[in-house]
N, CA, C and O of each residue as an XYZ file, in Angstrom:
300
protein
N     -29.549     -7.707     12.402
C     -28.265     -7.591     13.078
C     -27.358     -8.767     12.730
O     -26.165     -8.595     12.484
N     -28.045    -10.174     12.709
C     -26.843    -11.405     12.803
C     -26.589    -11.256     10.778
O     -25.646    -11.775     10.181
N     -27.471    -10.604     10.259
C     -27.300    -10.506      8.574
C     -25.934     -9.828      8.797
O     -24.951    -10.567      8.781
N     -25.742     -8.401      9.020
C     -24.414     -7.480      9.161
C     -23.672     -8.351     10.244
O     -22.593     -7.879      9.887
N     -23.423     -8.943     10.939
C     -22.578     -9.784     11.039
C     -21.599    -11.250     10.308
O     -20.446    -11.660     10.442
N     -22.861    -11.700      9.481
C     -22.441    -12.881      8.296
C     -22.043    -11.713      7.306
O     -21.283    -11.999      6.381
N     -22.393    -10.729      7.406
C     -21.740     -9.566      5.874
C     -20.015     -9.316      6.277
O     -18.960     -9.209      5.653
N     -20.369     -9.303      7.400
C     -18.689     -8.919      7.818
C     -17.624     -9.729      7.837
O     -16.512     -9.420      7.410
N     -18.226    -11.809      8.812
C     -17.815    -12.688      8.191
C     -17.094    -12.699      7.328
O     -15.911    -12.363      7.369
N     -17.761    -13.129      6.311
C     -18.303    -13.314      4.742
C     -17.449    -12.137      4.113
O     -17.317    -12.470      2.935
N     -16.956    -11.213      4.261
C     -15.734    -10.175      3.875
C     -14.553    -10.216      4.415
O     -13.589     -9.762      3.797
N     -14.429    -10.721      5.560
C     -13.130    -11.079      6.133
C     -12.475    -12.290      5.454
O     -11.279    -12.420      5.192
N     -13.570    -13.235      5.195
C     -12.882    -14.807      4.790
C     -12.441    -14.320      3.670
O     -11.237    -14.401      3.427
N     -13.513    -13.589      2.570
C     -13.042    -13.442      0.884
C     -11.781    -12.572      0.837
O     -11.055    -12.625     -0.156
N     -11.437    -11.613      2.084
C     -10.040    -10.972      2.164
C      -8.941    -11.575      2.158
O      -7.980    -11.267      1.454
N      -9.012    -12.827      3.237
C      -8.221    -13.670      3.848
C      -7.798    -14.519      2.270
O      -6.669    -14.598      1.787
N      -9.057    -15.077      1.706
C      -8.565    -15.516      0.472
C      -7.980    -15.125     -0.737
O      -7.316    -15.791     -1.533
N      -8.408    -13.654     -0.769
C      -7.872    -13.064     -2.000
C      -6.616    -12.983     -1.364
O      -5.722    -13.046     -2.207
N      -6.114    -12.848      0.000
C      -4.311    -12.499      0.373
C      -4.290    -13.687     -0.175
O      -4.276    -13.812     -1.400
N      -4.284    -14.799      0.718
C      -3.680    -16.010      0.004
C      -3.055    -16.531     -1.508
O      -1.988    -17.060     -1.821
N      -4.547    -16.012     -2.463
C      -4.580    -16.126     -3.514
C      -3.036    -15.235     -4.415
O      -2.161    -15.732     -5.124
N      -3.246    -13.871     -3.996
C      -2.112    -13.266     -4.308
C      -0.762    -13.500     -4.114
O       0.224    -13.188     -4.782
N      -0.931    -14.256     -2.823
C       0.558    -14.967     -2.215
C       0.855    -15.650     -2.871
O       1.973    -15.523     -3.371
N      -0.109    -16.923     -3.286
C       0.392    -18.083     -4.018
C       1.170    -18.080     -5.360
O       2.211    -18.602     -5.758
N      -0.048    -17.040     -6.035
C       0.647    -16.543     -7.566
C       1.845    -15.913     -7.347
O       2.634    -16.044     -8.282
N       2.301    -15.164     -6.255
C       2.899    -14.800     -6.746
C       4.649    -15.585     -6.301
O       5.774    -15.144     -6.537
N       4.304    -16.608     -5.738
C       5.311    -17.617     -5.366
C       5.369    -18.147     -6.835
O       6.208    -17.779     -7.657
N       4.545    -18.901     -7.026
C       4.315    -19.539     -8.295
C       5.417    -18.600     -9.484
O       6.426    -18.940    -10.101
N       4.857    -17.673     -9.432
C       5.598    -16.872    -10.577
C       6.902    -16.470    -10.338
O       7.538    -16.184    -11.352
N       7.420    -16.380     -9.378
C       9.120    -16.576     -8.514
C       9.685    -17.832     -8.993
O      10.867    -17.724     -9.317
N       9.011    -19.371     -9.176
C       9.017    -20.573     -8.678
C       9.274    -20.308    -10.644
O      10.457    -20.107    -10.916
N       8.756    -20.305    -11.307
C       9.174    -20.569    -12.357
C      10.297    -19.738    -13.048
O      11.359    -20.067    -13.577
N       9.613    -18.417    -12.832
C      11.014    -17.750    -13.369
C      12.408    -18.036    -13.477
O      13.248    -17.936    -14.371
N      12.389    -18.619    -11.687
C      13.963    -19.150    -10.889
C      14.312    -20.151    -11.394
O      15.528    -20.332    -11.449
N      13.615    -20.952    -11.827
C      13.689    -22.394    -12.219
C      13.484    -22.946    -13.530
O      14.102    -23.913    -13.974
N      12.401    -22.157    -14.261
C      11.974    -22.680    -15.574
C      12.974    -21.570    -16.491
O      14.160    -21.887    -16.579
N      12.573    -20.424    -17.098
C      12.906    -19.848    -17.313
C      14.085    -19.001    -17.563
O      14.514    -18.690    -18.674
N      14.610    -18.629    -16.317
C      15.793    -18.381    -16.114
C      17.132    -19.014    -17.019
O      17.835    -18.562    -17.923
N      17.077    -20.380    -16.219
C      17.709    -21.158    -17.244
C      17.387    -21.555    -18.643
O      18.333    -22.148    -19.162
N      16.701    -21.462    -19.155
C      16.280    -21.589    -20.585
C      16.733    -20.601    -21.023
O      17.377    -20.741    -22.063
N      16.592    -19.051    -20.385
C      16.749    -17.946    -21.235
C      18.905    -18.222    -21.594
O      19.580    -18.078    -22.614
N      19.295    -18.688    -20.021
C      20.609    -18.688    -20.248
C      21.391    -19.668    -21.209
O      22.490    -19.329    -21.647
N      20.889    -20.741    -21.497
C      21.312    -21.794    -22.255
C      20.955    -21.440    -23.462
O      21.779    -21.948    -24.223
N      19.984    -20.698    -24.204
C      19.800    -20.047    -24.938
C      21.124    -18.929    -25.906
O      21.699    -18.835    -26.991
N      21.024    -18.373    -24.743
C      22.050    -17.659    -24.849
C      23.305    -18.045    -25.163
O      23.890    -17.518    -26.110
N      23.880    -19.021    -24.402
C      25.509    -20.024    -24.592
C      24.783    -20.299    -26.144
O      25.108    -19.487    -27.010
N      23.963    -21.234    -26.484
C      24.006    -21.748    -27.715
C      23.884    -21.026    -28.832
O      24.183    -21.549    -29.905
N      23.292    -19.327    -28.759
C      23.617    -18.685    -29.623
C      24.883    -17.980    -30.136
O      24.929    -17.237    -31.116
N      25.971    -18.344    -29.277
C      27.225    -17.664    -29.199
C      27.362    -16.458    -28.785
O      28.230    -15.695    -29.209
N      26.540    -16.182    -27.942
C      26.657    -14.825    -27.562
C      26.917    -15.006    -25.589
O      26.242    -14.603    -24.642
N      28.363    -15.890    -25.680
C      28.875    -16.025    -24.938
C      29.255    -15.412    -23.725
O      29.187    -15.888    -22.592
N      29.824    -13.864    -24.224
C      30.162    -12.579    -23.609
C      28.510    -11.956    -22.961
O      28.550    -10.951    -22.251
N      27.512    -12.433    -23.178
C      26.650    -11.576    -22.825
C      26.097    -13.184    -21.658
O      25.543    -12.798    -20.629
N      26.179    -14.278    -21.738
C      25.810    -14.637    -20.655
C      26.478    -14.737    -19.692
O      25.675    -14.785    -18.760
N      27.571    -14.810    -19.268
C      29.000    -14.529    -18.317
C      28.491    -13.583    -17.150
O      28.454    -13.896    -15.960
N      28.106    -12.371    -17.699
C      27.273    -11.488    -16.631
C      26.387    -12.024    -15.808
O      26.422    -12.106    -14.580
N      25.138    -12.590    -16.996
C      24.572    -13.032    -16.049
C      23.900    -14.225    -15.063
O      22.844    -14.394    -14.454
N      25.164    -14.945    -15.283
C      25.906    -16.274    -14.700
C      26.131    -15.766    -13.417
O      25.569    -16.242    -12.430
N      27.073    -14.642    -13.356
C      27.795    -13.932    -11.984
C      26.424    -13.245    -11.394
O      26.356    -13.308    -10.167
N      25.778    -12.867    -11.775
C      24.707    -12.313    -10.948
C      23.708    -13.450    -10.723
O      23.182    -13.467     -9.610
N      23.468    -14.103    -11.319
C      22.741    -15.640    -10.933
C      23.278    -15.642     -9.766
O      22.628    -15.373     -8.756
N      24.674    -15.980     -9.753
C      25.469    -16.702     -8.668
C      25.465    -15.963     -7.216
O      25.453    -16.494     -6.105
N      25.481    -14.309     -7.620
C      25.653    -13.967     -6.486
C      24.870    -13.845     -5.478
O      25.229    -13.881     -4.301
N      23.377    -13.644     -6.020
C      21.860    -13.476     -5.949
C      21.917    -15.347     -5.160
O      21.566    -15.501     -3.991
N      22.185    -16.022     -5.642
C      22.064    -17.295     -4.971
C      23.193    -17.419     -3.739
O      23.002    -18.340     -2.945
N      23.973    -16.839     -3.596
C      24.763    -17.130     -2.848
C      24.409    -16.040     -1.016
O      24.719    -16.500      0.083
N      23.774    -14.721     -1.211
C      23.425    -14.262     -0.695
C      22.440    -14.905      0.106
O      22.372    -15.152      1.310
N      21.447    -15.180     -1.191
C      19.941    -15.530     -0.662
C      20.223    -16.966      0.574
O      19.503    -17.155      1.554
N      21.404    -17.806      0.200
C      21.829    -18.783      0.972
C      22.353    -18.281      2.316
O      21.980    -18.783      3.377
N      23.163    -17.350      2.247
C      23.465    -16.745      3.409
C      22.515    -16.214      4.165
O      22.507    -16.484      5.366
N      21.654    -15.463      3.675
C      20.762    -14.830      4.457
C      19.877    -16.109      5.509
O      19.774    -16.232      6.730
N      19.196    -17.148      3.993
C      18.536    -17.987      4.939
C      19.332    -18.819      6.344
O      18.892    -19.239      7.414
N      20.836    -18.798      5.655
C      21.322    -20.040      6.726
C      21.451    -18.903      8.224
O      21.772    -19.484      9.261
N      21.199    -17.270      8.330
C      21.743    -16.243      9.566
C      20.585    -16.298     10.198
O      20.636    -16.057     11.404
N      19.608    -16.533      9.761
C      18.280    -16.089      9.770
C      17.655    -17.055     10.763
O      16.458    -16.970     11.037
């Protein structure tokens, strides 16, 4: 009986961790995109002269940030 109880334990914690685990990555992978990436892809872009195509998505950067600010500061 106390065995099927440490089984159940012992499946709850490894649940609890695999959420976590999934949470983290997938912050992590938000955390760079937003930050690493993102901008690289855009500066990229300015320096290839393909000027007209980062403009767009400058304004959607912006707006996406400007929201997300609003939301947190209502919230």
């Amino acid at each position: 009986m106390i065995t099927l109880v440490m089984l159940i334990v012992c499946f709850s914690l490894l649940g609890g961790v695999l959420k976590f685990a999934v949470k983290l990555t997938w912050t992590l992978a938000k955390f760079l995109i937003g930050l690493v990436f993102l901008p690289l892809i855009i500066v990229a872009i300015l320096l290839g002269g393909v000027f007209i195509m980062a403009v767009p998505f400058l304004l959607i950067a912006g707006i996406i940030a400007a929201l997300a600010a609003l939301s947190k500061k209502g919230a």
